[in-house]
C-alpha positions as a printed NumPy array, in Angstrom:
array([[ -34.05 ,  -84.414,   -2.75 ],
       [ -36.849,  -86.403,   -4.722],
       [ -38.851,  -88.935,   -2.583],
       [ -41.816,  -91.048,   -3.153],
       [ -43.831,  -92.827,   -0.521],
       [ -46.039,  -96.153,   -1.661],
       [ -48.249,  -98.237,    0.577],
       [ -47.182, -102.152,    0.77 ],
       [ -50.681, -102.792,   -0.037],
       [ -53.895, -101.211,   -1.238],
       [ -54.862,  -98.925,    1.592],
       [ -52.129,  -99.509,    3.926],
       [ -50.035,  -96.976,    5.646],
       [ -47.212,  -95.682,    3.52 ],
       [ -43.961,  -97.219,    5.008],
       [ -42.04 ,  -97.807,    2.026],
       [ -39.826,  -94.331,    0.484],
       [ -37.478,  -93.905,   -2.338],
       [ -35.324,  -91.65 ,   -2.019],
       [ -32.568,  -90.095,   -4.662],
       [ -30.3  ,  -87.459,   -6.096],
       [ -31.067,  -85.505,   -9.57 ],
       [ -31.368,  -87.751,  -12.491],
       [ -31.973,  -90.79 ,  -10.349],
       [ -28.389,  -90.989,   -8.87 ],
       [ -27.979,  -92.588,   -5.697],
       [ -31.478,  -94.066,   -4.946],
       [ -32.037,  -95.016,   -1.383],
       [ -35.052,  -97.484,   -0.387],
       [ -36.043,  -97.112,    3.001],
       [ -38.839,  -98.769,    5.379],
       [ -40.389,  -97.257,    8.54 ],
       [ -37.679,  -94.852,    8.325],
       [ -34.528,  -97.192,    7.865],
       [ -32.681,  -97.586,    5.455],
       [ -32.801, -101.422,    3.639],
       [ -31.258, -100.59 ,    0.362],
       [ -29.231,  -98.727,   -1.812],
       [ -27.734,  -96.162,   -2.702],
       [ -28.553,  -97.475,   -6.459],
       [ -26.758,  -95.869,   -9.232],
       [ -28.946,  -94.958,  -12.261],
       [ -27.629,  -97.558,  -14.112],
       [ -28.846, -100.72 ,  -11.52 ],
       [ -32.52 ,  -98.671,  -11.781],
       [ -32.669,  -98.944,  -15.422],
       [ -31.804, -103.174,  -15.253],
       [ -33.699, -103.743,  -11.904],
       [ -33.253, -103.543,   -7.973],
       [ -34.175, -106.377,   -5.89 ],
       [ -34.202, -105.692,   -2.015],
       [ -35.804, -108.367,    0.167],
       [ -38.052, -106.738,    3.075],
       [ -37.52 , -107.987,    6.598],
       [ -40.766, -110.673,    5.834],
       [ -38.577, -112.398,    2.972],
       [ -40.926, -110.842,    0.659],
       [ -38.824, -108.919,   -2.593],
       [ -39.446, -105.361,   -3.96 ],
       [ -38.284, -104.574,   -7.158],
       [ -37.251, -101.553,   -8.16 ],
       [ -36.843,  -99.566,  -12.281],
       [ -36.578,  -96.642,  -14.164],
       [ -38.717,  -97.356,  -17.536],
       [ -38.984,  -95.087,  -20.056],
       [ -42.813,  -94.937,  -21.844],
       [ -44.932,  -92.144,  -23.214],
       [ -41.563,  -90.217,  -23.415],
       [ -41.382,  -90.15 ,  -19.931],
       [ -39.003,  -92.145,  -17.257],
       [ -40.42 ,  -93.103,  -14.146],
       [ -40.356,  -95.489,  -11.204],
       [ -41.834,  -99.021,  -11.614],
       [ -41.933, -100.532,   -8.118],
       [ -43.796, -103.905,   -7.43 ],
       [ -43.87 , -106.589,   -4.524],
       [ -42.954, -110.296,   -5.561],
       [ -43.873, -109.312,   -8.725],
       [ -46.889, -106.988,   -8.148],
       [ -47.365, -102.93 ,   -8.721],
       [ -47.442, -101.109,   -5.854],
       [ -50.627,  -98.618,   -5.054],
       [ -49.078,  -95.46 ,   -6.397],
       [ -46.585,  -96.989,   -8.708],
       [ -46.576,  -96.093,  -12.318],
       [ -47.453,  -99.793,  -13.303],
       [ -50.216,  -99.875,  -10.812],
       [ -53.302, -100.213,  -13.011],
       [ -55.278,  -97.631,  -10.618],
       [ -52.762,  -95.237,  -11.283],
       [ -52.601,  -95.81 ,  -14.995],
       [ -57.002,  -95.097,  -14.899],
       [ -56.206,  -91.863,  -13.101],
       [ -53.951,  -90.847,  -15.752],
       [ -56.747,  -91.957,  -18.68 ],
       [ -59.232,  -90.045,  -16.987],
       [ -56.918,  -86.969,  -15.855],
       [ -56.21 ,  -86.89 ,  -19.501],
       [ -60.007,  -86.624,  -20.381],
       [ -60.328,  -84.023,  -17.561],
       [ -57.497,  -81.801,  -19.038],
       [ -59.121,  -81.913,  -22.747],
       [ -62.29 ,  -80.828,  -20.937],
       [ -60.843,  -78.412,  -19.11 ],
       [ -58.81 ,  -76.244,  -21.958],
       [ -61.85 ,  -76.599,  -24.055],
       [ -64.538,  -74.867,  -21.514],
       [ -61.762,  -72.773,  -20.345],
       [ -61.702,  -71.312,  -24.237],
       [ -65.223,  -71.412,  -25.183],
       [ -66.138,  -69.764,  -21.719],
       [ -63.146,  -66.932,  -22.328],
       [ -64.367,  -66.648,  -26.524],
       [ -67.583,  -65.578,  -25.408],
       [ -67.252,  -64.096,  -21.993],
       [ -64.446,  -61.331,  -23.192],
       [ -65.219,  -61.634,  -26.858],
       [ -61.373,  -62.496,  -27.586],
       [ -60.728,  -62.892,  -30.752],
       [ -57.427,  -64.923,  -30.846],
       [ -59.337,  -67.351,  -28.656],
       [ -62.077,  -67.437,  -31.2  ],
       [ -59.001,  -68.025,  -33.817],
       [ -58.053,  -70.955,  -32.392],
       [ -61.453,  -72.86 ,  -32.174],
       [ -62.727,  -71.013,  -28.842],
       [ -66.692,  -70.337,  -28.873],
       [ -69.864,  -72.232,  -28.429],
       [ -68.899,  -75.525,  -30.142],
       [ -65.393,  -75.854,  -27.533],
       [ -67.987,  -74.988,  -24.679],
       [ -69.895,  -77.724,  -25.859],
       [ -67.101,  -80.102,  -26.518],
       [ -65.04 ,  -79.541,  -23.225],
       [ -68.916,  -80.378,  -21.311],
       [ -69.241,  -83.631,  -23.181],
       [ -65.433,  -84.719,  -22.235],
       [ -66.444,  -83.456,  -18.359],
       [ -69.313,  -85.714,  -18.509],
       [ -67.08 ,  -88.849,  -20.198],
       [ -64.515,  -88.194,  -17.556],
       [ -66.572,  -88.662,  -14.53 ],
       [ -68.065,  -91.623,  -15.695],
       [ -64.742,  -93.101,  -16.763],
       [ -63.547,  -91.95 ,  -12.909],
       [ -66.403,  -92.699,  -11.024],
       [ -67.782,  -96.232,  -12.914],
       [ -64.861,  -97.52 ,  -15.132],
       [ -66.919,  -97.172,  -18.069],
       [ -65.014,  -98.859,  -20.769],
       [ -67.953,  -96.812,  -23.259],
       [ -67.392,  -93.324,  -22.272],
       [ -63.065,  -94.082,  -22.092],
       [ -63.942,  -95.43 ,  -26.072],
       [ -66.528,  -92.912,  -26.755],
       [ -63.523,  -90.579,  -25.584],
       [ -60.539,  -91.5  ,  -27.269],
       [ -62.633,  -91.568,  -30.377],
       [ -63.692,  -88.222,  -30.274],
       [ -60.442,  -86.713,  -29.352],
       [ -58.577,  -88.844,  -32.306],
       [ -60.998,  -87.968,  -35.007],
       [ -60.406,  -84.104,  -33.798],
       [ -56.705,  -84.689,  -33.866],
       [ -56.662,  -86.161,  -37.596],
       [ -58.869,  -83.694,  -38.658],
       [ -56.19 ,  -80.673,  -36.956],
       [ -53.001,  -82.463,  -38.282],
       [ -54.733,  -82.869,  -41.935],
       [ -55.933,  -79.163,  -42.261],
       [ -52.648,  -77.936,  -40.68 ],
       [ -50.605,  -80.286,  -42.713],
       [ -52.73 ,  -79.562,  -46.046],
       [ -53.024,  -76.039,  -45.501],
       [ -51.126,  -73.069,  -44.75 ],
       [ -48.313,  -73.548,  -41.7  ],
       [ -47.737,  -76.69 ,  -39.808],
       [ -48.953,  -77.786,  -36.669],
       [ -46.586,  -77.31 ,  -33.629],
       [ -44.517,  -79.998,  -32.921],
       [ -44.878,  -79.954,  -29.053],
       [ -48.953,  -79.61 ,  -29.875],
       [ -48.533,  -83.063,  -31.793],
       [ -46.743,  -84.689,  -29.011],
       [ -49.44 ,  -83.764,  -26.556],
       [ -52.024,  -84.875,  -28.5  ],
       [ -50.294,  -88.494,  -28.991],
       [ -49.728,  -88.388,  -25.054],
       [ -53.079,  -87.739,  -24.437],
       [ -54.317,  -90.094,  -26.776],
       [ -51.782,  -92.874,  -25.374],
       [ -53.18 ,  -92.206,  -21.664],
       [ -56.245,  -92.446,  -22.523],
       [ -55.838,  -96.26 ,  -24.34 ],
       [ -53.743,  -97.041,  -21.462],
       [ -57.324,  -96.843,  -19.796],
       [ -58.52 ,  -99.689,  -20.848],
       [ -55.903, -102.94 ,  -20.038],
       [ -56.36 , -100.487,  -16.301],
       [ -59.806, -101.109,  -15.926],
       [ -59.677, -104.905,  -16.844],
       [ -56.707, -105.223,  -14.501],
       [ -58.933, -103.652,  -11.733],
       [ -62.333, -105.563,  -12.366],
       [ -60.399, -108.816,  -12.129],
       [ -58.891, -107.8  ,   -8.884],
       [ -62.039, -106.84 ,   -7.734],
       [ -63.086, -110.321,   -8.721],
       [ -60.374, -111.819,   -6.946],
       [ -61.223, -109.929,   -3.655],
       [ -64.687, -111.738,   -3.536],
       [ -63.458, -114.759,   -4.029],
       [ -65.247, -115.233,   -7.292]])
């Protein structure tokens, strides 16, 4: 069955696990091992669980649906858990996974254009300039990762927008039309990657809080 494991807080042991049947039927929230909740129906995930842990405190518990996906929100009186797909660390990882996976199909083509001499990867933009392109999204990613750069995460998004406008408008104003699933990544990516920034304010004020600034 499904299962996913969270930390009560940031660094902590992970005590807490949800447990459940396909398509979210019968969640079960357990704590060291025992069971303090549930089973939850998909129906009381998509309003809200409430179970109160054995220190009074309350986790919360739903299914939202965003980016076309459905996933697990789970906070403490009122806070994301570390892991939880609300948890503004976890919403940087996926802004800057996002920037590593644009970086990584682009090298991946230039390398193969010009290492085999392919010629349907040269067809669909491999060569040179997607070498080039996938280095310059490596090097935005890592400084998005490793100092929260706000610049590189704009610097980014803009270059991977203006490249998706100009695809859609030569696919859309020339011959053929451009792949509907190819469309929806691109607006994924591009929705990951904004999600990037309210994440890193989140964090810096947290990290503000911490020193008791």
């Amino acid at each position: 069955m499904p299962k996913r494991t969270y930390a009560l807080a940031d660094g902590g042991p992970e005590r807490l696990e949800l447990v459940w049947k396909f398509n979210w039927k019968d969640l079960v929230v357990k704590l060291d091992g025992q069971q303090i909740g549930g089973p939850f129906s998909k129906a009381d995930l998509e309003r809200q669980v409430l179970v109160t842990l054995p220190d009074n405190s309350m986790l919360g518990v739903m299914l939202e649906r965003s980016l076309h996906q459905v996933d697990l929100h789970v906070n403490l009186n009122g806070k994301p858990l570390p892991g939880s797909a609300s948890h503004p660390q976890t919403q940087l990882q996926g802004a800057y996974a996002s920037i590593f996976f644009v970086a990584g199909v682009n090298i991946i083509l230039g390398a193969g254009a010009l290492a085999f001499g392919w010629q349907v990867l040269t067809e669909i933009g491999g060569g040179v300039g997607s070498l080039i392109y996938g280095g310059v999204f490596l090097a935005l990613g890592l400084f998005v990762m490793m100092q929260r750069s706000r610049v590189a995460l704009g610097i980014a998004l803009a270059l991977f927008a203006v490249d998706s406008a100009l695809i859609m408008f030569n696919a859309f104003t020339g011959p053929g039309n451009p792949g509907f699933h190819g469309v929806i990544m691109r607006v994924l990516i591009i929705a990951f990657m904004f999600r990037g920034f309210a994440a890193i304010g989140e964090l810096e004020r947290a990290d503000v809080q911490a020193r008791g600034v």
